[in-house]
Rosetta silent file (secondary structure, phi, psi, omega in degrees, C-alpha in Angstrom):
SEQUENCE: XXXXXXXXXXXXXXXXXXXXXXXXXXXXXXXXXXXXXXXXXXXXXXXXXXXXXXXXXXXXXXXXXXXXXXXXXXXXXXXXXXXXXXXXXXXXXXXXXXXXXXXX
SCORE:     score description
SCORE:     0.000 S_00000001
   1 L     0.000   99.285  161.547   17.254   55.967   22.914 S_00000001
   2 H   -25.977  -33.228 -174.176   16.439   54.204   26.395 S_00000001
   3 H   -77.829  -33.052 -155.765   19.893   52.718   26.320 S_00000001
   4 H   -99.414  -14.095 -177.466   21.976   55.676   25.593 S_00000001
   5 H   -76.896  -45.527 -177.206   19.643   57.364   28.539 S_00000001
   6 H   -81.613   -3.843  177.899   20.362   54.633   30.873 S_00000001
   7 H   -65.392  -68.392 -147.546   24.544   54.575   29.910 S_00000001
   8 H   -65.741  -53.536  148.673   24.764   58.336   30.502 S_00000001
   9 H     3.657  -65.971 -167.827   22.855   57.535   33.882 S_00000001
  10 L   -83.897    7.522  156.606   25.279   54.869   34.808 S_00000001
  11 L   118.058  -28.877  177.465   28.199   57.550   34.553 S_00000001
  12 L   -20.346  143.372  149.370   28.885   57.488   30.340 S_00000001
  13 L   -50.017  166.158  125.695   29.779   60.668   28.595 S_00000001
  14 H   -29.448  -71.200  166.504   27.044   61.591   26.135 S_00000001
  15 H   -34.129  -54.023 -175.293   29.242   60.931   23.277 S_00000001
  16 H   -95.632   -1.159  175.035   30.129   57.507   24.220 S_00000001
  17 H   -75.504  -26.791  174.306   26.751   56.807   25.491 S_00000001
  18 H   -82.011  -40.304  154.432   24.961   57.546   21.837 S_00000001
  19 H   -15.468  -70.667 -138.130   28.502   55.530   20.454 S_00000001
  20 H   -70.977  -33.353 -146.585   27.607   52.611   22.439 S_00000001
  21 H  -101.482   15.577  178.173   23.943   52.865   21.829 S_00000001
  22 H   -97.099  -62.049 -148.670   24.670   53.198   17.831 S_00000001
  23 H   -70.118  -67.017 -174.559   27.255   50.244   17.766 S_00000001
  24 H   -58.275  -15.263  174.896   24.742   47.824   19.358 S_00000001
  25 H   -66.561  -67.849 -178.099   21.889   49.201   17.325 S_00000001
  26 H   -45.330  -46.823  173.622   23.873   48.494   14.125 S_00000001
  27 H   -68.322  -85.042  179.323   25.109   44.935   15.545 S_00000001
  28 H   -15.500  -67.701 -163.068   21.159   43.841   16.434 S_00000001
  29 H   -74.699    4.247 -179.888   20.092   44.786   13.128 S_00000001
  30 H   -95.789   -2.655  166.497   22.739   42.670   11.018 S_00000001
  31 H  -105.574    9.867 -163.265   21.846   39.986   13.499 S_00000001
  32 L  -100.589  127.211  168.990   18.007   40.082   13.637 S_00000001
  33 L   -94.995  148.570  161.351   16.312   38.423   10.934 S_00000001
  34 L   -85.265  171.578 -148.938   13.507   39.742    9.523 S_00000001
  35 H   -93.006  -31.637 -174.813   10.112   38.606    9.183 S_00000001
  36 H   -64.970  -60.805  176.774   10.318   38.818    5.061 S_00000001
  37 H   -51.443  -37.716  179.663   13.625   36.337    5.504 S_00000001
  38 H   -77.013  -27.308 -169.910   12.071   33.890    7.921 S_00000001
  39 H   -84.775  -28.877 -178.530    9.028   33.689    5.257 S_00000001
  40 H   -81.969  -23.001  178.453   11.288   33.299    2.297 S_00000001
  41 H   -63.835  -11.782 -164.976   13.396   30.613    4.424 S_00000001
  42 H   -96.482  -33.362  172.267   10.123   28.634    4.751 S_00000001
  43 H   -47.839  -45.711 -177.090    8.908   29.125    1.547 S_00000001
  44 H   -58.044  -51.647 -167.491   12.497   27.541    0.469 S_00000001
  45 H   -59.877  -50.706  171.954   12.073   24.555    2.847 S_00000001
  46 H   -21.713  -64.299 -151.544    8.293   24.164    1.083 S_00000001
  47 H   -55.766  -56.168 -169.291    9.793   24.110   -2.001 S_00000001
  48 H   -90.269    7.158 -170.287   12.374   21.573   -1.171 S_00000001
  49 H   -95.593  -47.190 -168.013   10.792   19.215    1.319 S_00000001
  50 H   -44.586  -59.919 -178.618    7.939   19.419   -1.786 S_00000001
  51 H   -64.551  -32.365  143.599   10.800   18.471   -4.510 S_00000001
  52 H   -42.199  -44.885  177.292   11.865   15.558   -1.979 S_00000001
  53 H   -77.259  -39.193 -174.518    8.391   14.048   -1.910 S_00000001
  54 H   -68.149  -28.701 -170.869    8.350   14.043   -5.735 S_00000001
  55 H   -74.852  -52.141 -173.288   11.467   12.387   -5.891 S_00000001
  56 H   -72.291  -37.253  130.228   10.951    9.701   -3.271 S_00000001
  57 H    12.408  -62.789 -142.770    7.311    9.501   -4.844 S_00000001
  58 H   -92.589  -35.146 -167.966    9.487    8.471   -8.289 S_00000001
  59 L  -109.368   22.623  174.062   11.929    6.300   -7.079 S_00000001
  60 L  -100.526  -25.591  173.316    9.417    4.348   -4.564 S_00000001
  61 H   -92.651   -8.366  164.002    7.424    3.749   -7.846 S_00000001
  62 H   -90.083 -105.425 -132.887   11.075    2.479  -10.050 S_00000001
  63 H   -20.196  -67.604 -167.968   11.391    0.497   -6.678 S_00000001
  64 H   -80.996  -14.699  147.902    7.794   -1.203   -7.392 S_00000001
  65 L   -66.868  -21.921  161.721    7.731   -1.670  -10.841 S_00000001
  66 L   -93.042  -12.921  160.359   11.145   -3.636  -10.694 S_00000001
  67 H   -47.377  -45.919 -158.874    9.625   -5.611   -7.585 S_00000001
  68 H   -94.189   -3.822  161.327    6.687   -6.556   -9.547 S_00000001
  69 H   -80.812  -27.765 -171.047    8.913   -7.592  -12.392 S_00000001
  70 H   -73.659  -37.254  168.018   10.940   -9.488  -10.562 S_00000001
  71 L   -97.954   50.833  116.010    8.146  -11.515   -9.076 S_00000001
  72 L   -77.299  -12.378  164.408    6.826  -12.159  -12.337 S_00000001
  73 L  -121.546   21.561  135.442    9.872  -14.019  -13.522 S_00000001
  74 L  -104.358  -34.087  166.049    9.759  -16.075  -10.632 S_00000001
  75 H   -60.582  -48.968  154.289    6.324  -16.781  -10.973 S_00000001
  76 H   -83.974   -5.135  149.004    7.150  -18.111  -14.176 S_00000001
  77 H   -56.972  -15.889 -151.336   10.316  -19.963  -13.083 S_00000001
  78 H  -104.751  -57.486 -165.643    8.318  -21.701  -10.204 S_00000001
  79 H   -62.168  -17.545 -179.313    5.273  -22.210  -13.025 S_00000001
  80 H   -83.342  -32.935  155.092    8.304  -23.692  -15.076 S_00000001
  81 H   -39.404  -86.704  171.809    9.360  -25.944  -12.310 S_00000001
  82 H   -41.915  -17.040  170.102    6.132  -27.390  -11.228 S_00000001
  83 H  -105.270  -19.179  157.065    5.097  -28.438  -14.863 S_00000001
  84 H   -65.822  -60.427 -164.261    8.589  -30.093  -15.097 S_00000001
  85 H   -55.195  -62.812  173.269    7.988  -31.690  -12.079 S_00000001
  86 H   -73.938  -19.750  142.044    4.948  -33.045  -13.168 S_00000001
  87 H   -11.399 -110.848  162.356    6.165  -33.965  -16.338 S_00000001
  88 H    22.237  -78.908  169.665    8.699  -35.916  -14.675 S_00000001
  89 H   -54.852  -43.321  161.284    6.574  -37.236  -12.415 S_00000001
  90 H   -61.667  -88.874 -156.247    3.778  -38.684  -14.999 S_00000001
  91 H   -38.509  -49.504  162.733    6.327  -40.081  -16.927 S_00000001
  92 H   -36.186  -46.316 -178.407    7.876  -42.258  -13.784 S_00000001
  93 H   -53.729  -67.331  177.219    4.288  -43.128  -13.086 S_00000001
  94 H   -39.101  -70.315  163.906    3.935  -44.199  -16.405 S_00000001
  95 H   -27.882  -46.609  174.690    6.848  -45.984  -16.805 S_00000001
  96 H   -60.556  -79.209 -129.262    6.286  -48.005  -13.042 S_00000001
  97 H   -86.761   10.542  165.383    3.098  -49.181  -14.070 S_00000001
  98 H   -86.419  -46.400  176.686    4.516  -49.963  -18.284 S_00000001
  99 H   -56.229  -50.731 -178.003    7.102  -52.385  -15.805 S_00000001
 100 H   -89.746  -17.366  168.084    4.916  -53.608  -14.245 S_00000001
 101 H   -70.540    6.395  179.140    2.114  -54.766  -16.914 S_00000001
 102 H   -91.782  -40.147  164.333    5.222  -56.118  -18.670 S_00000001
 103 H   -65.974  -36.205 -153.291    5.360  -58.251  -15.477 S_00000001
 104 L   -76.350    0.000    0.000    1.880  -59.376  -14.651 S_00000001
C-alpha cells in the first residue's frame, strides 16, 4: 500500500500507518460507485424517461381527441347559426318585398 508507505515515511508507526491506510480504503470503497451501479442507474433512467414518453404520448393524444371534439361541436353550432341567420334573413327579405307588392 503506497499510502501506508508514504504515512510511515512521514513519521507514522507501522501500525497506525496500515490503520490509516485500511480506514480510508474501507471509506473509498462504500463511497465509490461501481461501474455495474452506474449501468443499472442508467438503465433505470431508460426505463423511466421511456415510461414518461408513453405517458405524455397518451395524454397528448386524450388532449387531441377532446380538441377535435370540441371543434366539431362548434362547427356545428356556427353551421347552426349561419343557417338561422339565413333563415332569418330570407324570411325579412321576403316579407320587405310581400310589403311592398302589397304597396305598388
Amino acid at each position: 500500500m503506497a499510502y501506508a508507505d508514504t504515512l510511515k515515511a512521514g513519521g507514522f508507526s507501522p501500525e497506525q500507518a496500515e490503520a490509516q491506510s485500511r480506514a480510508l480504503a474501507e471509506i473509498l470503497d462504500r463511497q465509490m460507485t461501481t461501474k455495474a451501479e452506474i449501468a443499472q442507474h442508467e438503465n433505470d433512467l431508460r426505463r423511466d424517461i421511456e415510461a414518461l414518453r408513453v405517458e405524455l404520448k397518451r395524454d397528448l393524444r386524450e388532449v387531441e381527441l377532446r380538441l377535435e371534439a370540441k371543434m366539431a361541436e362548434t362547427k356545428a353550432d356556427l353551421t347552426r347559426w349561419v343557417v338561422g341567420a339565413g333563415v332569418l334573413q330570407t324570411a325579412i327579405v321576403v316579407g320587405v318585398l310581400l310589403k311592398v307588392a302589397k304597396l305598388v
